[in-house]
C-alpha positions in Angstrom: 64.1 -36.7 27.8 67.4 -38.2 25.6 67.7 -36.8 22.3 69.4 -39.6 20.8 72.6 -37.0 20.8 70.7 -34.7 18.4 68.4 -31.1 19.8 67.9 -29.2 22.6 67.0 -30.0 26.5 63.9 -28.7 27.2 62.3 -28.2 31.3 58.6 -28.4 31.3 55.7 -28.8 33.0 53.7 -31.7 33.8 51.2 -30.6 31.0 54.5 -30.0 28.3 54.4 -26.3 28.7 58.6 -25.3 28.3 60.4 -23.1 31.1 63.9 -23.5 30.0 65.6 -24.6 26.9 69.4 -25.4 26.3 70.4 -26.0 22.9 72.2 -28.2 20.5 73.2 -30.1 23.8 73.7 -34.4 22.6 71.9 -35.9 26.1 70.9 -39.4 26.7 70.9 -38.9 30.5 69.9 -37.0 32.8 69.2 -37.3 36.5 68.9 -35.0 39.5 70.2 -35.3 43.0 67.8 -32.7 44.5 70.0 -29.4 43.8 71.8 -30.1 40.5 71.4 -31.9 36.6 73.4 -34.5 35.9 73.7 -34.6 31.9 75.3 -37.2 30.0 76.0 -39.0 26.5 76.7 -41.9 24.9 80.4 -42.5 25.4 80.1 -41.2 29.3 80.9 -37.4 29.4 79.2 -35.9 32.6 78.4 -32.8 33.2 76.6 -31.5 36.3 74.2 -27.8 36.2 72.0 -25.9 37.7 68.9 -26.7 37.8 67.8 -24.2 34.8 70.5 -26.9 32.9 72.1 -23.3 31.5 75.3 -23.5 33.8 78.2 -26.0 33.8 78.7 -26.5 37.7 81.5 -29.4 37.0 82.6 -32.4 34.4 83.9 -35.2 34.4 83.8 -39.2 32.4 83.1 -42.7 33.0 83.4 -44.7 30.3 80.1 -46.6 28.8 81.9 -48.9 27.2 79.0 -49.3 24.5 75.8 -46.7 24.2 75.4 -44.9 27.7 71.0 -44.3 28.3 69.5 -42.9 30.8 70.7 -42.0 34.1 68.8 -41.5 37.7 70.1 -40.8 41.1 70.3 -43.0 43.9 69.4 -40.7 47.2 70.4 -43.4 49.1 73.9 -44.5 47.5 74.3 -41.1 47.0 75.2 -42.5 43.3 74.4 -42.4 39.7 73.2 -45.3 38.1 73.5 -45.6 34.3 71.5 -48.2 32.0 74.1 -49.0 29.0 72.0 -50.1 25.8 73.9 -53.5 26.2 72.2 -54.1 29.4 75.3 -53.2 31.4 74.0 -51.4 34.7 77.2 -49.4 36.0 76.8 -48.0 39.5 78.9 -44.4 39.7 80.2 -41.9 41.8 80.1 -38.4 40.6 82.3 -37.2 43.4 85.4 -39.0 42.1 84.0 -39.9 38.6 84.5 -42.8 39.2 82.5 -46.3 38.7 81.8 -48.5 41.3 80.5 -51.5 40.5 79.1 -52.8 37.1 76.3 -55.4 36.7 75.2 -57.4 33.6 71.8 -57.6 33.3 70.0 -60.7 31.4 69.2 -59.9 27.5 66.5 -62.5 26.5 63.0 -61.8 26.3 60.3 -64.1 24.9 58.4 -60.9 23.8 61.0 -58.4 22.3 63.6 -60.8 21.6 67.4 -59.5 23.0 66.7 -56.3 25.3 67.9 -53.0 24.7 68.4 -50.9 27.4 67.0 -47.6 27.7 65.1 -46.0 30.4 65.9 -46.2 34.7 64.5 -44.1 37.5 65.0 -45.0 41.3 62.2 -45.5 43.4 63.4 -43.9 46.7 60.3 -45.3 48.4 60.9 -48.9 47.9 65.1 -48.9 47.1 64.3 -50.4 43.9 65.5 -49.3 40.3 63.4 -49.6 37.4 64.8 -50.1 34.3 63.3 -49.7 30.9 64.1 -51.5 27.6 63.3 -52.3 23.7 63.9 -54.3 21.0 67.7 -54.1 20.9 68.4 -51.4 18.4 64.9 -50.4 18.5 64.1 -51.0 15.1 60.7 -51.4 16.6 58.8 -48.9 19.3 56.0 -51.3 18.9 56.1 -52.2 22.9 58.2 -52.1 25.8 59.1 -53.4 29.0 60.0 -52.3 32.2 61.6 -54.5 34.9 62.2 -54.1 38.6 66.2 -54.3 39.9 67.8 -54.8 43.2 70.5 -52.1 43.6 72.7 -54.2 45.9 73.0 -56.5 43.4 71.8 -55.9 40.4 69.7 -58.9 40.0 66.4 -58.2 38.3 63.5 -58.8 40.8 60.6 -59.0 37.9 58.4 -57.3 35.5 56.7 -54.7 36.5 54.8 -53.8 33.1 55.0 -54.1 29.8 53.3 -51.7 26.9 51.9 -52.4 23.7 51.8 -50.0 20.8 54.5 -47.6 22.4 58.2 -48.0 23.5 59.1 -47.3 27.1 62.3 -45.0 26.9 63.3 -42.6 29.2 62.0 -43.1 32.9 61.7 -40.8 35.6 59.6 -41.7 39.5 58.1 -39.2 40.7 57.6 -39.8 44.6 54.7 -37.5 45.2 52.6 -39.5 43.0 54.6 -42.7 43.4 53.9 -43.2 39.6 56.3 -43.1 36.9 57.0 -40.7 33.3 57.6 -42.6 30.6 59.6 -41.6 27.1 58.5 -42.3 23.6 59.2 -41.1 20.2 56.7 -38.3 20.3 54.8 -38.6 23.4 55.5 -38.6 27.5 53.2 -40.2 29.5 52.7 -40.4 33.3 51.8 -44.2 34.1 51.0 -45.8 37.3 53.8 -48.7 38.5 50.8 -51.3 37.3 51.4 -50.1 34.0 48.2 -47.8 33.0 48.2 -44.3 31.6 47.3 -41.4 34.0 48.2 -38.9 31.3 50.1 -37.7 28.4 51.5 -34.2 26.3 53.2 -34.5 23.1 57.2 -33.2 24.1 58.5 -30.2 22.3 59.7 -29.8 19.2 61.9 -30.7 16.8 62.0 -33.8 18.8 63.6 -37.9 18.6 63.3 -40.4 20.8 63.0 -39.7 24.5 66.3 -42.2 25.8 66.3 -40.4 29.3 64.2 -38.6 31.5 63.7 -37.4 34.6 61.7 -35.6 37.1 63.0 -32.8 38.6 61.0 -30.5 41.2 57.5 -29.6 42.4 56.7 -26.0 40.5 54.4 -23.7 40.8 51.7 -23.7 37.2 48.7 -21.7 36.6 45.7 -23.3 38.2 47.5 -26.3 39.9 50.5 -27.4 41.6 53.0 -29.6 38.7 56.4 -30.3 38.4 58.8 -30.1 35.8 60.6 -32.2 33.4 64.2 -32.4 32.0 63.5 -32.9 28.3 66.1 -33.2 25.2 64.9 -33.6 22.2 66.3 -34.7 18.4 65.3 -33.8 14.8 66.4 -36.8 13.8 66.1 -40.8 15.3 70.0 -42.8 15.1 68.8 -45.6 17.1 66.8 -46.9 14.2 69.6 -46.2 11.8 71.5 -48.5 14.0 69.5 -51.1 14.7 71.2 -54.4 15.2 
C-alpha cells in the first residue's frame, strides 16, 4: 500500500496481521514479478528487494514526469507498468530501466470530474490492466472508479466498477481468487471485479492513503491458507494538501 512518500512498508496478511516492516521508506509503488519487490516513488526511483522488502537487490530510474502511483507487473511483457497521477500510463523495462512505450489515458468523467490516477494491478488471466482513479488531487475519497485497459494499446476498454463512500487507490489481483484489493485512506478491502466487498481489515498504523498495492504470495496463517500484502503506510495525507 503507497504511503503518499511518508511511513513504513508493511507485509501482511490477508486479515492485516504484519510479517515484515521496513521503515521510513517514501513508496507509491509497488509490484512483484514472482521472486522480487519492485518499490518506487513519485519522481521514478526503482528499487527492486527481496521479498521480506529488507534487501536492496538493484536500482535504477525512469522518469514520471509528474506524480508516479502505483505500479503492477506484467508476467506476460515481462514489464512494469506505472499509472502517473496525470493519467499517463508508461510501460517499463526494469532490465534496462528503461521506458518503453507511454500512453495517455482520457481524463474526463461525468462522475468525479478530471481523473486522477492512482491504483493498477494486471489481471494475468484475462491480459487486461485495471487501473484505479479519483477526483484529481483527491481532495475528495468520496468514490472511485476503476476502468479496464488494453495493454497493447493502452486504450481503455470500460468501467469495470465504481464505489461510493470510499476511494479506490492502490490495486492489487489476486489470481487465486480472481478478485481484486483495493486501497483507501484507512481501510483495504478485497472486492470482486463486479465491484462488491468480500472483506476488509483496517491497514497498520500510523497510516495515509494507500496509492499502491499489491499482492504478493500465498502464505501460510493460523487456521487458513492467506496471502500477504505489500503495505506502506503515512502519518500524514500530501495528496489532499495538493489538490488541484
Amino acid at each position: 500500500m503507497g504511503n503518499d512518500t511518508v511511513g513504513n512498508v508493511f507485509g501482511t496478511t490477508q486479515t492485516g496481521a504484519v510479517l515484515h516492516t521496513v521503515p521510513g521508506l517514501p513508496v507509491t509503488g509497488i509490484a512483484w514479478n514472482g521472486s522480487s519487490l519492485f518499490l518506487a516513488d513519485p519522481a521514478g526511483n526503482f528499487t527492486s528487494r527481496t521479498a521480506d522488502g529488507a534487501s536492496v537487490l538493484g536500482t535504477f530510474s525512469v522518469a514520471s514526469g509528474d506524480t508516479g502511483e502505483d505500479l503492477a507487473w506484467d508476467s506476460t511483457r515481462s514489464v512494469l507498468w506505472r499509472i502517473v497521477h496525470t493519467n499517463v500510463l508508461q510501460e517499463i523495462d526494469p532490465a534496462g530501466g528503461t521506458l518503453v512505450n507511454s500512453f495517455s489515458l482520457p481524463t474526463a468523467d461525468p462522475i468525479l470530474g478530471t481523473l486522477g490516477g492512482l491504483g493498477i494491478a494486471y489481471d494475468s488471466t484475462r491480459d487486461l490492466l485495471y487501473i484505479s482513479y479519483c477526483s484529481v488531487g483527491c481532495s475528495s475519497l468520496a468514490g472511485g472508479l476503476v476502468q479496464t485497459v488494453n495493454p497493447n494499446t493502452g486504450g481503455v476498454l470500460g468501467e469495470l466498477f465504481r464505489t461510493s463512500g470510499f476511494a479506490t487507490g492502490g490495486l492489487g489481483y489476486d489470481p487465486a481468487t480472481d478478485t481484486l484489493w483495493v486501497g483507501d485512506l484507512t481501510t483495504i478491502r478485497n472486492m470482486s471485479l463486479g465491484g462488491s466487498v468480500l472483506s476488509s481489515f483496517a491497514r497498520p498504523q500510523p497510516a495515509g492513503f494507500a496509492d499502491g498495492l499489491e499482492f504478493v504470495q500465498a502464505v501460510p496463517e493460523p487456521g487458513s491458507f492467506g496471502m500477504m500484502l505489500v503495505l506502506s503506510v503515512a502519518a500524514g495525507f500530501r495528496r489532499w494538501r495538493r489538490a488541484r
